[in-house]
C-alpha positions as CSV (number, residue, x, y, z in Angstrom):
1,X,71.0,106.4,33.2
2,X,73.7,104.5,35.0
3,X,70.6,102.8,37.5
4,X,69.1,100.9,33.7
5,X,66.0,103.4,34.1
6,X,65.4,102.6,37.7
7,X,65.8,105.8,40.0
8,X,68.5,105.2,42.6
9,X,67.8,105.5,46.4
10,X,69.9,107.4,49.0
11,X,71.8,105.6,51.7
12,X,73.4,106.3,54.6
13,X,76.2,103.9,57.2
14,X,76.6,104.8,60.8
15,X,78.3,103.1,63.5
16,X,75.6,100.6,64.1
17,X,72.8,100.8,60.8
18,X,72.4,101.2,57.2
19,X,69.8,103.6,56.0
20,X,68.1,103.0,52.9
21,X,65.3,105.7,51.7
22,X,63.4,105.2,48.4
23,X,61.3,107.1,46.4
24,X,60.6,110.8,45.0
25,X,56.9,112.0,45.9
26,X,56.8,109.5,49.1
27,X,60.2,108.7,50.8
28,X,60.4,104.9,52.6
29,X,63.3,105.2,54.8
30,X,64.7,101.5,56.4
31,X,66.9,100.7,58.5
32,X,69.2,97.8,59.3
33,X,71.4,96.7,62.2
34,X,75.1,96.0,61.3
35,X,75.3,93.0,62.7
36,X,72.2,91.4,60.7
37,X,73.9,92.0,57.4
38,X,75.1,88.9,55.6
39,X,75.7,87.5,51.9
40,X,76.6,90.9,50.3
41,X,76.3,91.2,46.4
42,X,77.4,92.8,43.7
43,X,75.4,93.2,40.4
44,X,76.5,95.2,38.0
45,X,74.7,95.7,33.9
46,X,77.1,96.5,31.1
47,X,76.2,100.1,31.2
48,X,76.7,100.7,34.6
49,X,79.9,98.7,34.7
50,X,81.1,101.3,32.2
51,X,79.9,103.8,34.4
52,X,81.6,102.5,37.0
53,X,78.7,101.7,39.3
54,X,76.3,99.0,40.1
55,X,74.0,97.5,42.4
56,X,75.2,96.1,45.7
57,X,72.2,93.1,47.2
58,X,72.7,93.4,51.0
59,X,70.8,90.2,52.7
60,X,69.6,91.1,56.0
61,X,68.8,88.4,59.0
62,X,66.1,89.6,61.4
63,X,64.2,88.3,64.0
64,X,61.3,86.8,62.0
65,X,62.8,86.3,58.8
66,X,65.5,87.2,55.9
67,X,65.0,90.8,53.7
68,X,66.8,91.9,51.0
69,X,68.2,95.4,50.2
70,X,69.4,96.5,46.9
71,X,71.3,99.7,47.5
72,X,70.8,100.9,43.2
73,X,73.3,102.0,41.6
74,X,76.2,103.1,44.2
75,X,79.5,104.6,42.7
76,X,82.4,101.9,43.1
77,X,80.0,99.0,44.4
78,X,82.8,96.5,45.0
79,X,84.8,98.8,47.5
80,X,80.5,99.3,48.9
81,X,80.1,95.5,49.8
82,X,83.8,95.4,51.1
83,X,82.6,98.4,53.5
84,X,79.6,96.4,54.5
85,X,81.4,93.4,54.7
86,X,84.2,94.9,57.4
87,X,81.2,96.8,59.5
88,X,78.9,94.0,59.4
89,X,81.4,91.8,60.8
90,X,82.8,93.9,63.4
91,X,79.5,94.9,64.1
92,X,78.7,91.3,65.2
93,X,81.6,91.0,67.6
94,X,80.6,94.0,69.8
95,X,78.2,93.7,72.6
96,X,74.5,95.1,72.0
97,X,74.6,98.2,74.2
98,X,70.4,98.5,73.8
């Protein structure tokens, strides 16, 4: 088990959020705006390094506070937080069309 025993959630990147759902019997879908993205991570344990994926710690700004999102064990987590990293900051130069 690449994820160290923990089961690995699904994610999904649009234009403007990052979808995280957890869970098997009950699903917890979140969402996150782009633009409140910051300090993204990269943890990795030996066996998922020689698996070749890892745990990428997304830190998320909001209105009343900070989160954080650990997207489990994504395939190539390095190129993952370079994604986020590009969107995120794009994403906070464009003009809120909401």
């Amino acid at each position: 088990m690449a994820s160290g025993g923990r089961a690995a959630g699904r994610y999904k990147l649009t234009d403007i959020r990052l979808y995280a759902t957890q869970g098997i019997t009950t699903t917890t879908t979140e969402q996150y705006e782009l633009g409140w993205l910051f300090d993204i991570d990269v943890r990795q344990t030996l066996i998922q390094r020689a698996r070749g994926v890892g745990d990428v710690v997304v830190h998320v700004r909001r209105g009343w506070g900070q989160d954080t999102v650990i997207l489990q064990s994504v395939p190539e987590p390095m190129k993952i937080r370079d994604l986020l990293n590009q969107v995120s900051a794009q994403a906070r130069q464009q003009p809120r069309s909401w």
